[in-house]
C-alpha positions as CSV (number, residue, x, y, z in Angstrom):
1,X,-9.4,9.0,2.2
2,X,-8.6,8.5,5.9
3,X,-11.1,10.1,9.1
4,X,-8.0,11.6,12.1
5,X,-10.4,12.0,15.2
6,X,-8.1,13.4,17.8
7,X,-9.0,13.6,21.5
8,X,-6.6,14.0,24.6
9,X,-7.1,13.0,28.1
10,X,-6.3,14.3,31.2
11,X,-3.2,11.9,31.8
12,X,-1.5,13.1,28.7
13,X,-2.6,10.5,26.4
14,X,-3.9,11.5,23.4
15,X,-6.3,9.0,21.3
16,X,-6.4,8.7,17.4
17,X,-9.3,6.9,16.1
18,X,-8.4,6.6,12.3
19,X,-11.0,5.3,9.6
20,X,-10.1,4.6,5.7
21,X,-7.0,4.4,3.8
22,X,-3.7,5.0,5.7
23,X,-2.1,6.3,2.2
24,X,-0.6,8.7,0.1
25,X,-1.2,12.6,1.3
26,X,-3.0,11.3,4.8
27,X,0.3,9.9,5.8
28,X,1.7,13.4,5.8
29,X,-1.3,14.1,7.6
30,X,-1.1,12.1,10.4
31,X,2.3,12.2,10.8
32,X,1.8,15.8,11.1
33,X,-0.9,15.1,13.9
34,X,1.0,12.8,15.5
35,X,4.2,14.7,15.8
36,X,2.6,17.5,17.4
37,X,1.2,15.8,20.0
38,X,4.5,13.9,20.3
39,X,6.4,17.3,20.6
40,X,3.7,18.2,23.7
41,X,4.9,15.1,25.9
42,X,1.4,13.3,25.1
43,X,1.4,9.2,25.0
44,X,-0.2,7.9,21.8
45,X,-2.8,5.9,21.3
46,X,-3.9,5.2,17.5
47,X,-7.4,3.2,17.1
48,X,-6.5,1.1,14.0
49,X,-10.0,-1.0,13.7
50,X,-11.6,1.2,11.0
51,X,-9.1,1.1,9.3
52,X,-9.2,-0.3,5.1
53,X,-6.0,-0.4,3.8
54,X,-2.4,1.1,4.8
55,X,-0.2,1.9,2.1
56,X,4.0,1.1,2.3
57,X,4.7,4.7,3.6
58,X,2.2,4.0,5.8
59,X,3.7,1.2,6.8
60,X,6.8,2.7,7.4
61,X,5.6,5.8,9.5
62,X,3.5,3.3,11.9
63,X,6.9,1.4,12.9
64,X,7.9,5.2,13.6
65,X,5.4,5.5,15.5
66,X,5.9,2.7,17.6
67,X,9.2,3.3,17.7
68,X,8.9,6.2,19.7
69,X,6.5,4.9,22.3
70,X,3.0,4.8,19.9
71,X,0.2,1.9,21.1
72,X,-1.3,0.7,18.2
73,X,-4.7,-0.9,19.3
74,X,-7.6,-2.6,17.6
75,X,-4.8,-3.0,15.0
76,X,-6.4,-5.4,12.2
77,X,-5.0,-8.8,11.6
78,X,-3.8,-8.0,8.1
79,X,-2.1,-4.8,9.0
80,X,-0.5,-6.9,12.4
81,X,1.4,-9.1,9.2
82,X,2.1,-6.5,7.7
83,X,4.0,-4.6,10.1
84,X,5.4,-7.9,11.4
85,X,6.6,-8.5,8.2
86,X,8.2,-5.2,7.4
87,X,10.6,-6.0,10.1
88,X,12.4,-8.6,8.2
């Protein structure tokens, strides 16, 4: 199960603060919530220290992320290897 709590700011940031498993269906899901605030313009911030576990597609769509101007903060140790090492 993963916890999206969206808020935006008044700069055009808008804040993620995700809690659980970054897996299965809730990737769909927060891509989904990402992409729309994407489309608006909006800077992302996700707030990765609740987070338990991130799956391989999960993996995969927080490079994406990234990759189109994302901050990851509070990002746990484990999951900072892990998306190290998925760029080899």
């Amino acid at each position: 199960m993963l916890r999206i709590s969206e808020s935006a700011s008044a700069d055009g940031t808008a804040s993620f603060r995700l809690e659980g498993s970054v897996t299965g269906p809730w990737v769909a899901e927060l891509k989904r919530s990402c992409d729309a605030w994407l489309a608006k313009g909006c800077r992302l911030t996700l707030d990765l220290g609740e987070v338990s576990f991130v799956g391989r597609e999960g993996i995969v769509l927080l490079r994406e992320l990234v990759s189109r101007e994302a901050t990851l903060v509070n990002c746990p140790l484990f999951l900072a290897e892990q998306l190290r090492q998925a760029v080899r």
